[in-house]
PAZAPA-4460 file (N, C-alpha, C; in steps of 0.05 Angstrom, whole numbers, plus 32768, in hexadecimal, padded with zeros to 4 digits):
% residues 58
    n_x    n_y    n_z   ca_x   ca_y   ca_z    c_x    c_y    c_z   seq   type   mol
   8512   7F62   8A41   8523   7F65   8A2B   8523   7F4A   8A1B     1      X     A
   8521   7F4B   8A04   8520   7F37   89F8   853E   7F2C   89EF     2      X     A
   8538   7F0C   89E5   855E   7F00   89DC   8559   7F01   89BE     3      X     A
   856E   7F05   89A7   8569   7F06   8993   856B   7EE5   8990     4      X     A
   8568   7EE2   8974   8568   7EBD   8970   8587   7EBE   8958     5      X     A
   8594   7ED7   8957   859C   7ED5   8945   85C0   7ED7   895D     6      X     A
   85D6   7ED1   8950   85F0   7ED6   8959   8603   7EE5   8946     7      X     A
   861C   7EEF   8955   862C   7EFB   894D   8644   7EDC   8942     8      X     A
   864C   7ED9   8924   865F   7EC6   8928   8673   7ED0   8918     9      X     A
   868F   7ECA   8919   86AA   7EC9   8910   86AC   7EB7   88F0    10      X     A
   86AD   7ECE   88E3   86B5   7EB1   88C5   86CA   7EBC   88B9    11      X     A
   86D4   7EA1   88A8   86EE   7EAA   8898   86E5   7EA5   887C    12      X     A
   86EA   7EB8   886A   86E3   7EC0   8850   86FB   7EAB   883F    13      X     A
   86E4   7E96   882C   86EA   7E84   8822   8704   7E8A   880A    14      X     A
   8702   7EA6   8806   8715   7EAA   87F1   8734   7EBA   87F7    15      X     A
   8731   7EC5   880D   8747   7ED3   8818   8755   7ECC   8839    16      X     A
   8745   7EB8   8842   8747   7EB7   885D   8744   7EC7   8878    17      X     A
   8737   7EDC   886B   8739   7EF4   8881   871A   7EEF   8894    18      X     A
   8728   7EF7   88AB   870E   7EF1   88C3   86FB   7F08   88C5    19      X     A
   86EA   7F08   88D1   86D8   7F1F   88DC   86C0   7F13   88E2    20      X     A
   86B1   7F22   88F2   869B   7F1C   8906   867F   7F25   88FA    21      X     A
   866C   7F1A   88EE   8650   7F24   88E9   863E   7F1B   88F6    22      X     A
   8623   7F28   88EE   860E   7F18   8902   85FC   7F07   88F4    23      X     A
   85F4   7EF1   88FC   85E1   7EDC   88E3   85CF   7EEE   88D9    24      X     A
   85C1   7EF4   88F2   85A4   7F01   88E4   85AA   7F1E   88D0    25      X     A
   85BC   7F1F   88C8   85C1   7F3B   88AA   85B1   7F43   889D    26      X     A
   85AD   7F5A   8897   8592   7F59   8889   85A1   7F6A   886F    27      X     A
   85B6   7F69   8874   85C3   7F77   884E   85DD   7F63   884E    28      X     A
   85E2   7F5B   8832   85FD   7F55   882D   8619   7F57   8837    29      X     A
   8624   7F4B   883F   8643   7F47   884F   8652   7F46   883D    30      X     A
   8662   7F5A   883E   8681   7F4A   882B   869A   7F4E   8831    31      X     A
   86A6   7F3D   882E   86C3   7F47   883F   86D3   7F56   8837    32      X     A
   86D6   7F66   884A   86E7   7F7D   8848   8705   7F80   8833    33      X     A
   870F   7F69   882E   872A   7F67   882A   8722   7F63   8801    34      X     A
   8718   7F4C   8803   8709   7F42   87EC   86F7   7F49   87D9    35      X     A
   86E9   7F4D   87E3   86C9   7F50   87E4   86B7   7F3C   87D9    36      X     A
   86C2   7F20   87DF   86B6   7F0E   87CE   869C   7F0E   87EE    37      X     A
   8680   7EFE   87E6   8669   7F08   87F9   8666   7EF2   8812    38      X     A
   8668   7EFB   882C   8668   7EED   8843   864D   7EDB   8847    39      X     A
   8639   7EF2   8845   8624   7EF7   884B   860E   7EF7   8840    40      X     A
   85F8   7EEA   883B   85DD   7EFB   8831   85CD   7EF6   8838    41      X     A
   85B5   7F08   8837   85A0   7EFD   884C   857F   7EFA   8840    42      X     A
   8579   7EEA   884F   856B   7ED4   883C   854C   7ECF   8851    43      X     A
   8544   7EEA   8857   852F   7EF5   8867   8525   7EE9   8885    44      X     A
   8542   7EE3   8890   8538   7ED6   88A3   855E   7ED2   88B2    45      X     A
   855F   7EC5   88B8   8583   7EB4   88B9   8590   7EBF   88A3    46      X     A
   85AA   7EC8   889F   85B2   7ECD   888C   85C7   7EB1   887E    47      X     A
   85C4   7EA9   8863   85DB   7E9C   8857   85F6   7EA8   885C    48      X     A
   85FC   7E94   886E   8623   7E8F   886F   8630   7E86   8858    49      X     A
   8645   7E92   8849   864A   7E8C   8833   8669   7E8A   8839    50      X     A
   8675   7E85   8851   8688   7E88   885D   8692   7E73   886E    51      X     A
   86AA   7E68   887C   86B5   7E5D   888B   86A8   7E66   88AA    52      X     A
   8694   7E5F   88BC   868E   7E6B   88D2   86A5   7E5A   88ED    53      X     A
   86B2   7E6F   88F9   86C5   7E62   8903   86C1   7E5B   8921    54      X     A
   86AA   7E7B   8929   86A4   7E75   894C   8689   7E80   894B    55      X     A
   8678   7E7C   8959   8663   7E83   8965   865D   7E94   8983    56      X     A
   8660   7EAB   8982   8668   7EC2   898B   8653   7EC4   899E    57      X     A
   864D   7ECC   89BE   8635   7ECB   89D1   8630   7EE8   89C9    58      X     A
***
C-alpha cells in the first residue's frame, strides 16, 4: 500500500474565521462554506493555501 505525500490539515478562513479540514493535494477549488471567500487552489501538484493552516492532521 502506498503513503500519499499529501495531508489532511485544519485552516481558518482569513475572512470569517471559520475552521474546517481539507486536504493539500486538492485538485478543485476550496471555499469556505460560511463565506465563500477561496481556501484553496490547486496548482497541479500541492495545492495553494490561501488560508490560516492551524494543524497538520496524520
Amino acid at each position: 500500500m502506498s503513503k500519499s505525500k499529501y495531508r489532511f490539515i485544519k485552516v481558518r478562513c482569513a475572512s470569517c474565521k471559520h475552521e474546517q479540514i481539507t486536504f493539500e493535494g486538492s485538485t478543485t477549488k476550496v471555499k469556505c462554506p460560511m463565506c465563500e471567500n477561496t481556501i484553496a487552489e490547486p496548482k497541479g501538484g500541492k495545492a495553494e493555501i490561501k488560508a490560516r493552516i492551524i494543524e497538520v492532521l496524520n
